[in-house]
N, CA, C and O atoms as a GROMACS GRO file, in nm:
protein
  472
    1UNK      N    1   6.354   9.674   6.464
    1UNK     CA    2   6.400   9.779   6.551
    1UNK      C    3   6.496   9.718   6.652
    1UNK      O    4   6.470   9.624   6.728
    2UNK      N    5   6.585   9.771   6.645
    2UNK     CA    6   6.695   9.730   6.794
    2UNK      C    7   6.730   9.836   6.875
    2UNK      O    8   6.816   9.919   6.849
    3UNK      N    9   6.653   9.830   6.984
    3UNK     CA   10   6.669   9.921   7.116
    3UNK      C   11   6.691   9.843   7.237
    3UNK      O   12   6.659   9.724   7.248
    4UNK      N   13   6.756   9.924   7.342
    4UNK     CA   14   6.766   9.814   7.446
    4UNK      C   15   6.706   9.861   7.531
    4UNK      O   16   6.699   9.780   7.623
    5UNK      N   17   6.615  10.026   7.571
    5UNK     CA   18   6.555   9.999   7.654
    5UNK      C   19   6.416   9.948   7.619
    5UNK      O   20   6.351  10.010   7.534
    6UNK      N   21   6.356   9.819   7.687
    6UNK     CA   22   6.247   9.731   7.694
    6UNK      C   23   6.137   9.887   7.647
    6UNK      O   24   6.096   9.908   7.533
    7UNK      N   25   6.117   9.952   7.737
    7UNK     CA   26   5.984  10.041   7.766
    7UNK      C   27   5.950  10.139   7.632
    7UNK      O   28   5.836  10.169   7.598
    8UNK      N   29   6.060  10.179   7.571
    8UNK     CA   30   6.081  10.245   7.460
    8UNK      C   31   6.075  10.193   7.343
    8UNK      O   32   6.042  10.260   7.246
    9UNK      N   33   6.121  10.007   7.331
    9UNK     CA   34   6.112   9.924   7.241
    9UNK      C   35   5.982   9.902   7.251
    9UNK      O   36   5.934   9.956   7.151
   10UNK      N   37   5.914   9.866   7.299
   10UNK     CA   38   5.732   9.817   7.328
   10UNK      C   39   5.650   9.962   7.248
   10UNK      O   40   5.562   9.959   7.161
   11UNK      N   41   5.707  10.067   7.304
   11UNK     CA   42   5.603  10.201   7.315
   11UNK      C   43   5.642  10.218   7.135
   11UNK      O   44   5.547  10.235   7.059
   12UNK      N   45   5.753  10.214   7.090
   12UNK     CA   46   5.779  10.250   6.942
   12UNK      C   47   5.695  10.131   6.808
   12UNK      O   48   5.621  10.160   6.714
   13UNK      N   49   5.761   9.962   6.864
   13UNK     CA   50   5.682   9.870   6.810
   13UNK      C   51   5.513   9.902   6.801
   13UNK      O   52   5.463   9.897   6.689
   14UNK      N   53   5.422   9.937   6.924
   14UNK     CA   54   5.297   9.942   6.917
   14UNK      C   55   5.280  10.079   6.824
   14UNK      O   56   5.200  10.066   6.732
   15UNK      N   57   5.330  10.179   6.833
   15UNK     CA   58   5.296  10.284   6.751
   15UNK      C   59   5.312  10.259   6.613
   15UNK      O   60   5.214  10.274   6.540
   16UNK      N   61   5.405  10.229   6.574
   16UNK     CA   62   5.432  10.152   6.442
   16UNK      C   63   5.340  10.021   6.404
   16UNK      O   64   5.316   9.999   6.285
   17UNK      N   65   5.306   9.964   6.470
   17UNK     CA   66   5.252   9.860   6.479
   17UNK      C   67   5.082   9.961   6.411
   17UNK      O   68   5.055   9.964   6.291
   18UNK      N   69   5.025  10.007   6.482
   18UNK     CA   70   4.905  10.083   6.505
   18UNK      C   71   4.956  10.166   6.363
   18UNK      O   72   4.864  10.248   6.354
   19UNK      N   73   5.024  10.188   6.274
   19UNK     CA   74   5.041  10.274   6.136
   19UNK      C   75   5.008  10.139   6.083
   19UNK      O   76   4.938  10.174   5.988
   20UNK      N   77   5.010  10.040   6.079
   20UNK     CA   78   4.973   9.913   5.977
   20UNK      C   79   5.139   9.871   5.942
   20UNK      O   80   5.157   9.797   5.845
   21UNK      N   81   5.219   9.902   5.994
   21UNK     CA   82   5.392   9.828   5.975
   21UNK      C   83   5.389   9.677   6.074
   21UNK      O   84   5.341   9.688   6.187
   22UNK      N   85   5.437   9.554   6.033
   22UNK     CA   86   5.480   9.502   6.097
   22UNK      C   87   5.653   9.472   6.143
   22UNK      O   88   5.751   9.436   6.077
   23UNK      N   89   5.635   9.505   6.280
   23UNK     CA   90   5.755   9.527   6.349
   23UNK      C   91   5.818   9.416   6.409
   23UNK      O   92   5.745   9.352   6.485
   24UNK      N   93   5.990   9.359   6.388
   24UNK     CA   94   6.025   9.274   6.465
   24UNK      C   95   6.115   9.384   6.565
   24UNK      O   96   6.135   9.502   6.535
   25UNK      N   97   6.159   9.322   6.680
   25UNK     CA   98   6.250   9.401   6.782
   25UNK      C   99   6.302   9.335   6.867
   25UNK      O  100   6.254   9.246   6.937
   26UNK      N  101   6.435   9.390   6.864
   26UNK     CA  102   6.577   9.312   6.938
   26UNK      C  103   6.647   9.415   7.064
   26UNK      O  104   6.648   9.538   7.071
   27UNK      N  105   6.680   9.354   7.120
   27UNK     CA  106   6.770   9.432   7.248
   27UNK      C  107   6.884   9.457   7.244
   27UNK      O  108   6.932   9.513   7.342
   28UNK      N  109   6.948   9.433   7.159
   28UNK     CA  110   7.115   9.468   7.103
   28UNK      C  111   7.111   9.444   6.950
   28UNK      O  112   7.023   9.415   6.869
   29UNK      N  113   7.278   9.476   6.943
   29UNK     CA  114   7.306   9.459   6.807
   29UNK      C  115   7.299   9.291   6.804
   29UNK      O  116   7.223   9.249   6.717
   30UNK      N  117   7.347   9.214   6.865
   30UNK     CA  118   7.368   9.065   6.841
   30UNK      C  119   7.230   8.996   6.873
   30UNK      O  120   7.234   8.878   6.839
   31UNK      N  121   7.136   9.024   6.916
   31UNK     CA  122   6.994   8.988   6.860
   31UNK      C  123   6.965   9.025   6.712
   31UNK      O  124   6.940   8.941   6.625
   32UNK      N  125   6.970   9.181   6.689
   32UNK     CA  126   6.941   9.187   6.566
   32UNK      C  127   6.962   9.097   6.459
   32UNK      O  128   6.890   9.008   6.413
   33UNK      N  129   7.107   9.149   6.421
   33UNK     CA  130   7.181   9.039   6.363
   33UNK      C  131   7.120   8.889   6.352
   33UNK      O  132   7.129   8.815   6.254
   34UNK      N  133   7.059   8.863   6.467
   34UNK     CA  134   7.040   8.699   6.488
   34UNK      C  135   6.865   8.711   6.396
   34UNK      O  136   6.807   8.605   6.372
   35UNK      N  137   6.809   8.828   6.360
   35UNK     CA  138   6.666   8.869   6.336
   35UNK      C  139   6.704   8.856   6.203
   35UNK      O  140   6.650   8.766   6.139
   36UNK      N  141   6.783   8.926   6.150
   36UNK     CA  142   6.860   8.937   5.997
   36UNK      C  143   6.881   8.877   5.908
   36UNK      O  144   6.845   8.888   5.790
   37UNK      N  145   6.969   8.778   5.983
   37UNK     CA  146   6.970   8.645   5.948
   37UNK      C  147   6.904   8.532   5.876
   37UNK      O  148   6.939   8.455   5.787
   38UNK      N  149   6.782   8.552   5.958
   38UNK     CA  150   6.670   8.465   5.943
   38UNK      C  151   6.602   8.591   5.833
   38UNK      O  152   6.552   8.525   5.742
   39UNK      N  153   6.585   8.710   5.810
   39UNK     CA  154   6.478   8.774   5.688
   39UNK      C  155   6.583   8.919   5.671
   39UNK      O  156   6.664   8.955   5.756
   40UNK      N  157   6.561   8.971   5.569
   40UNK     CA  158   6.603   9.120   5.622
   40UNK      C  159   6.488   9.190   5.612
   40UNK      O  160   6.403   9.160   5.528
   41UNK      N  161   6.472   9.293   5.698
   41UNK     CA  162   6.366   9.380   5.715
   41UNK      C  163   6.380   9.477   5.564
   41UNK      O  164   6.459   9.457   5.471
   42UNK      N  165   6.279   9.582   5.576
   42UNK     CA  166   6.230   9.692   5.502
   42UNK      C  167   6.332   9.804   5.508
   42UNK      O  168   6.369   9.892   5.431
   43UNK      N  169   6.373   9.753   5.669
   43UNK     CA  170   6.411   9.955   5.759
   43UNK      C  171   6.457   9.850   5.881
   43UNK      O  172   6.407   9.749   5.929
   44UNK      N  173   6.562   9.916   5.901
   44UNK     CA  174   6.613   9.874   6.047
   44UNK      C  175   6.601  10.048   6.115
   44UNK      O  176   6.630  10.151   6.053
   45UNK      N  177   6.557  10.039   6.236
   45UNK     CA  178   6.554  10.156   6.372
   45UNK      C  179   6.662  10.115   6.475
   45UNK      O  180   6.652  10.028   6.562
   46UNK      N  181   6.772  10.200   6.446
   46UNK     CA  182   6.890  10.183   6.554
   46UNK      C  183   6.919  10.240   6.630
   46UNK      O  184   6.957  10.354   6.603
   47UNK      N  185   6.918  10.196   6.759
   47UNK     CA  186   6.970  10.290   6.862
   47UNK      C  187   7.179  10.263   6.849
   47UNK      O  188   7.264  10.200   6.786
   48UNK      N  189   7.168  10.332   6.927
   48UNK     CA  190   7.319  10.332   6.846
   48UNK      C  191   7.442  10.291   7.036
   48UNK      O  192   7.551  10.236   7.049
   49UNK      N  193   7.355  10.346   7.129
   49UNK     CA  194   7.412  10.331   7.267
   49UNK      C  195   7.313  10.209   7.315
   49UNK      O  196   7.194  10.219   7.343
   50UNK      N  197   7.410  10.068   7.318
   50UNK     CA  198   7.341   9.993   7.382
   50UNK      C  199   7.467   9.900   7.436
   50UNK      O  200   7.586   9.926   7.419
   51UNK      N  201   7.423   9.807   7.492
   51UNK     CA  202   7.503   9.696   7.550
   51UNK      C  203   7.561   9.554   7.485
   51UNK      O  204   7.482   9.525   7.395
   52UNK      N  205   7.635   9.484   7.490
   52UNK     CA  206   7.646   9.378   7.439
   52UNK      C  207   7.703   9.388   7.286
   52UNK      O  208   7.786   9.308   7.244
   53UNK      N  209   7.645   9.505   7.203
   53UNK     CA  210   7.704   9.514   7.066
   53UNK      C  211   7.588   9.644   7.056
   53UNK      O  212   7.466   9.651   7.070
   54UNK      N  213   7.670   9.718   7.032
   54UNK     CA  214   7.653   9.899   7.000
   54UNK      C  215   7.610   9.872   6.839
   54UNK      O  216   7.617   9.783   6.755
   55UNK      N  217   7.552  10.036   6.854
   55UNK     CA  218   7.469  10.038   6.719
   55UNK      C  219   7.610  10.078   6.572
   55UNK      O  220   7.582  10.086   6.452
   56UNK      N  221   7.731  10.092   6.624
   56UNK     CA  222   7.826  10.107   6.533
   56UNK      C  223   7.919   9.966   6.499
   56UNK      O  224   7.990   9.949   6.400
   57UNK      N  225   7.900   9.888   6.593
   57UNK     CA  226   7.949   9.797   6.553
   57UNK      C  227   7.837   9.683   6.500
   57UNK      O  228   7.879   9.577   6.455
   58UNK      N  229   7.745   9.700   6.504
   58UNK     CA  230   7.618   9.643   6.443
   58UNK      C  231   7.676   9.641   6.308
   58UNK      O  232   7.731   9.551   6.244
   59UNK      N  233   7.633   9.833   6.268
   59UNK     CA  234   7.653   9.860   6.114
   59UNK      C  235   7.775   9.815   6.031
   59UNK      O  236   7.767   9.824   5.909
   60UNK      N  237   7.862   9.779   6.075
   60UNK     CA  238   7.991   9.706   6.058
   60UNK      C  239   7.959   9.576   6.018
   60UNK      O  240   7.978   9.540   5.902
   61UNK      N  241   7.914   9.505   6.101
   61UNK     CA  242   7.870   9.345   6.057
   61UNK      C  243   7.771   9.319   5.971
   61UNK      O  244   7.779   9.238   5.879
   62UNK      N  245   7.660   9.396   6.002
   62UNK     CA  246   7.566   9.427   5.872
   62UNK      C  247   7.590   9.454   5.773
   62UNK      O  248   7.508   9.437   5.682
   63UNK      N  249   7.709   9.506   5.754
   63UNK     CA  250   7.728   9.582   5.585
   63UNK      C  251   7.863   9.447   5.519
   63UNK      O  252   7.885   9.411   5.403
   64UNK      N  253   7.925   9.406   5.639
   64UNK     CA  254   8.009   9.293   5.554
   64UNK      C  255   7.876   9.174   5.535
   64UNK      O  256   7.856   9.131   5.422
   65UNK      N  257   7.812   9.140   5.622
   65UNK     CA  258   7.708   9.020   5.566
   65UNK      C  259   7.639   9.041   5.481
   65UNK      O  260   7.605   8.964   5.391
   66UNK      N  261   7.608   9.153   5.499
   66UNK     CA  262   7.462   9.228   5.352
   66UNK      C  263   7.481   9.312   5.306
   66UNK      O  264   7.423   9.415   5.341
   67UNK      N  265   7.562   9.311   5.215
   67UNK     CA  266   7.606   9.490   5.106
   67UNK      C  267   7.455   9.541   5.097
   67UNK      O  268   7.413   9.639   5.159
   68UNK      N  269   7.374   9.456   5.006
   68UNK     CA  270   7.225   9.514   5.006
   68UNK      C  271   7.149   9.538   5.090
   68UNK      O  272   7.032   9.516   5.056
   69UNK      N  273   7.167   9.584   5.215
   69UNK     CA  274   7.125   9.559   5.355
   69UNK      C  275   7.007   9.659   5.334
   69UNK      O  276   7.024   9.728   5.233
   70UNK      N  277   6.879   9.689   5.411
   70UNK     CA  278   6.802   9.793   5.444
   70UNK      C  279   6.830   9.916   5.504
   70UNK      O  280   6.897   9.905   5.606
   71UNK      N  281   6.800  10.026   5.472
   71UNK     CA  282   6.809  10.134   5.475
   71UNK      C  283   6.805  10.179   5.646
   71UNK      O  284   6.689  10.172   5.684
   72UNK      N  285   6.869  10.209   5.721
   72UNK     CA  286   6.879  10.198   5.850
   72UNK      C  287   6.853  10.388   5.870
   72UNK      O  288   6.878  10.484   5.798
   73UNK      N  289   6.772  10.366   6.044
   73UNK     CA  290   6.771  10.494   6.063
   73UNK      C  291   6.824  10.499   6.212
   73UNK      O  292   6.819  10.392   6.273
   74UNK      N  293   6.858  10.571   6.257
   74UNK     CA  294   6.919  10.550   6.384
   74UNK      C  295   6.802  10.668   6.459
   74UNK      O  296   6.753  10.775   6.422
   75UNK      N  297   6.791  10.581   6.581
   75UNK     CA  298   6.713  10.614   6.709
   75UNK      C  299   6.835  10.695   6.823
   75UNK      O  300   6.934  10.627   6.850
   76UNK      N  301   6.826  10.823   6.881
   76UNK     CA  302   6.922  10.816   6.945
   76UNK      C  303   6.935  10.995   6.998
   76UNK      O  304   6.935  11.101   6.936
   77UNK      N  305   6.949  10.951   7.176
   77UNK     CA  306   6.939  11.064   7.204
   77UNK      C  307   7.039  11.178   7.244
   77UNK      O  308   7.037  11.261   7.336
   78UNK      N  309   7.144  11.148   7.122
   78UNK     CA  310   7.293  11.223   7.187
   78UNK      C  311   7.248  11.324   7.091
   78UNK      O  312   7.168  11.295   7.002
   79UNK      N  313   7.307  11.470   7.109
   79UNK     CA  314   7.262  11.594   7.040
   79UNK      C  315   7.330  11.600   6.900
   79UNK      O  316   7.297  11.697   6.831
   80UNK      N  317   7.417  11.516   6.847
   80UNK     CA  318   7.455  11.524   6.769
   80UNK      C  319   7.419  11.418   6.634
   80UNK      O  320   7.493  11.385   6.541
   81UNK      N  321   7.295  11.384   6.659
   81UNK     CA  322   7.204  11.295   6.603
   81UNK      C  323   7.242  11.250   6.415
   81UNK      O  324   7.272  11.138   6.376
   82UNK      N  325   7.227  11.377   6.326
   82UNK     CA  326   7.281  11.370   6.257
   82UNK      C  327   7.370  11.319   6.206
   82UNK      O  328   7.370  11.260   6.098
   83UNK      N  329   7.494  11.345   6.310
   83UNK     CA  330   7.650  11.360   6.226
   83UNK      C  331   7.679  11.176   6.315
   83UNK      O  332   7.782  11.110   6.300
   84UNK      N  333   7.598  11.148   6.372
   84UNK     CA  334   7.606  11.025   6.431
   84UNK      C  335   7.522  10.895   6.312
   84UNK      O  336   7.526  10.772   6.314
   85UNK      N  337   7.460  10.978   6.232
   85UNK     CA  338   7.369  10.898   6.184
   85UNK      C  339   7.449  10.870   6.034
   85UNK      O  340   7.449  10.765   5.969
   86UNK      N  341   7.527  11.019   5.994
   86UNK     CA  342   7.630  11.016   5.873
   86UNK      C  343   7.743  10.906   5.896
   86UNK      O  344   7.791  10.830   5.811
   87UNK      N  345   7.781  10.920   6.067
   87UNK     CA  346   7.915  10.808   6.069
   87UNK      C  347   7.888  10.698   6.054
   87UNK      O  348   7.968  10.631   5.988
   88UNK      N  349   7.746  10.622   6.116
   88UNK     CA  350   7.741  10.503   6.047
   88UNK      C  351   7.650  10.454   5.925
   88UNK      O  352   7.597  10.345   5.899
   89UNK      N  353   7.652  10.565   5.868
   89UNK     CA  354   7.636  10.484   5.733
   89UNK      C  355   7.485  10.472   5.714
   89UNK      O  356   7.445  10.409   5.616
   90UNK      N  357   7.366  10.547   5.829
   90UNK     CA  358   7.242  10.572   5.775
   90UNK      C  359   7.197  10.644   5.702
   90UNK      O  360   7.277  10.720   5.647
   91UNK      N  361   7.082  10.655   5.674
   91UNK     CA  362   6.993  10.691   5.559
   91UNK      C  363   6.935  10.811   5.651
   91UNK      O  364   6.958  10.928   5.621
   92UNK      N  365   6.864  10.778   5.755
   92UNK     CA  366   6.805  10.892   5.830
   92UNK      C  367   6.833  10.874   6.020
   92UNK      O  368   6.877  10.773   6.076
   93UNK      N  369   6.799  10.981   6.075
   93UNK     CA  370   6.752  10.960   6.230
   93UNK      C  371   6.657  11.036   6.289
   93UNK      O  372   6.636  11.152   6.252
   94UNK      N  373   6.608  10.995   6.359
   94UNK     CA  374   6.525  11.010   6.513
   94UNK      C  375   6.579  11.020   6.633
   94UNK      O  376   6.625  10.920   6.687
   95UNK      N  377   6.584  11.180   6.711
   95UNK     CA  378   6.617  11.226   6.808
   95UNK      C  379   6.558  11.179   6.916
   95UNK      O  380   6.443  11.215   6.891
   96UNK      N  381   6.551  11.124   7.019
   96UNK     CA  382   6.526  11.095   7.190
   96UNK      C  383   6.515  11.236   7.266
   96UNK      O  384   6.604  11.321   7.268
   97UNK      N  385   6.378  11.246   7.331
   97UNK     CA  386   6.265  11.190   7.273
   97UNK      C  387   6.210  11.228   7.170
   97UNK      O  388   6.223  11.347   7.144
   98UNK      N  389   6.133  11.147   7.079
   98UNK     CA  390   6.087  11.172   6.961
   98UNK      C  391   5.929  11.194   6.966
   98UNK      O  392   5.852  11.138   7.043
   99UNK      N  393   5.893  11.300   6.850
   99UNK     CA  394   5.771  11.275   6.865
   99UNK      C  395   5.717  11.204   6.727
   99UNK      O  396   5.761  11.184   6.614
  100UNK      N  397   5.570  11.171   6.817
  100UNK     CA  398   5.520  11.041   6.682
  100UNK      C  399   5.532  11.039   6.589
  100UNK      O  400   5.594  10.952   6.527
  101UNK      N  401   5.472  11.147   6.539
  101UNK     CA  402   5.464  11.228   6.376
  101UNK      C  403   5.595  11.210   6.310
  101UNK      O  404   5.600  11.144   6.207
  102UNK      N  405   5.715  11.270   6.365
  102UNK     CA  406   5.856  11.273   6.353
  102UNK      C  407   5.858  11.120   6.319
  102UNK      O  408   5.816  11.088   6.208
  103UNK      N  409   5.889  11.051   6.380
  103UNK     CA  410   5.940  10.920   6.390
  103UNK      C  411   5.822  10.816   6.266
  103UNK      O  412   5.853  10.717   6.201
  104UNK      N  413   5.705  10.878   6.273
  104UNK     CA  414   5.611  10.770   6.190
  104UNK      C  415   5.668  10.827   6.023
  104UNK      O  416   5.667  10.748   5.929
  105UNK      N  417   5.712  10.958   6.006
  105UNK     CA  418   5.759  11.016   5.858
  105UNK      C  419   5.865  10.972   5.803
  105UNK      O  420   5.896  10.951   5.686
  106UNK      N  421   5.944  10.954   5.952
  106UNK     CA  422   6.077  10.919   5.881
  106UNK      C  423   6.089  10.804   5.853
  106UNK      O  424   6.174  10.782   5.767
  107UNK      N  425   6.010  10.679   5.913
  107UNK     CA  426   5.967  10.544   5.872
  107UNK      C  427   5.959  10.546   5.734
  107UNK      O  428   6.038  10.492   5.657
  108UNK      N  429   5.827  10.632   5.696
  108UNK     CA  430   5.773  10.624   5.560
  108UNK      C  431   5.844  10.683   5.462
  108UNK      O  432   5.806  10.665   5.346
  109UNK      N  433   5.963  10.768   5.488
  109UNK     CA  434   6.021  10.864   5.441
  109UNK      C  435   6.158  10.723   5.405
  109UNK      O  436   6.204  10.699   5.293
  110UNK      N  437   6.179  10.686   5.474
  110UNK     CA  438   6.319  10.537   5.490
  110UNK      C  439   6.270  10.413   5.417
  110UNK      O  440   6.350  10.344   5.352
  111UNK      N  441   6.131  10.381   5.425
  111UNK     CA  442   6.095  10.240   5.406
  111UNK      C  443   6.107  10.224   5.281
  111UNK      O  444   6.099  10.310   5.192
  112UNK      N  445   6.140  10.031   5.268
  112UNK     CA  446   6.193   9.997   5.083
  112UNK      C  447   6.007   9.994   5.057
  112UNK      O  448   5.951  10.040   4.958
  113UNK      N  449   5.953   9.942   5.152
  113UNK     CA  450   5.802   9.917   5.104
  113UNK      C  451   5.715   9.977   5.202
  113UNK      O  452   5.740   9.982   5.323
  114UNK      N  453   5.591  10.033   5.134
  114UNK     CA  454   5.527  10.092   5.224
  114UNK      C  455   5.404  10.055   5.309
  114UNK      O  456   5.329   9.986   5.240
  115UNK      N  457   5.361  10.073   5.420
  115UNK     CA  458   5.262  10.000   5.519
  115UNK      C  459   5.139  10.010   5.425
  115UNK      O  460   5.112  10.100   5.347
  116UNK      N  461   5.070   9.896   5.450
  116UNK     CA  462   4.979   9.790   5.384
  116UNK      C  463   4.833   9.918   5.422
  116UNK      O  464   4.788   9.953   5.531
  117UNK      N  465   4.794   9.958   5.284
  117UNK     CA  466   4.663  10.057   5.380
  117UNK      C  467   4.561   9.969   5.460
  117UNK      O  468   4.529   9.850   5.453
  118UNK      N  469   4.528  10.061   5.529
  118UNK     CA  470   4.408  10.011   5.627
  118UNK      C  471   4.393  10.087   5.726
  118UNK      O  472   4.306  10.063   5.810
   0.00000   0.00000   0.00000
């Protein structure tokens, strides 16, 4: 997951976390990236308004390093959620604020593999 606000990154990781997903999480696009690197995830969760490297220029570097990249969903609370989620090149999104249910479906609804029962 790459979000930059701290309080929202914690509150989404533990909820996900608590479905049986294990979650890594970055504060920009250029953490991510630096997360990527080292594994690719299942599902990337993008916020798309952040600092340092935005969630559009993320998807840009991600897709020249990893054609096969993970199925990305964008996090994000501009009203036009959708047509924001078509421009860069995701699979799905999650509106700000989200509710659990919402956000835990579209996980499962996005993911290459699915959380481990338990």
């Amino acid at each position: 997951m790459i979000e930059d606000e701290a309080d929202l990154r914690v509150l989404m990781s533990d909820l996900l976390q608590e479905e049986g997903y294990a979650v890594e999480s970055a504060r920009d696009g250029v953490e991510g990236l630096r997360l990527i690197d080292q594994r690719m995830p299942d599902l990337i969760l993008l916020d798309i308004k952040m600092p340092v490297m935005d969630g559009r220029m993320f998807v840009e570097l991600l897709m020249a390093r990893y054609p096969d990249r993970a199925p990305i969903v964008v996090v994000t609370a501009v009203e036009s959620a959708p047509r924001r989620a078509a421009e860069t090149g995701a699979e799905g999104w999650v509106g700000k604020p989200f509710d659990i249910d919402r956000l835990v479906k579209t996980v499962e609804r996005h993911l290459r593999r699915p959380a481990p029962p338990g």
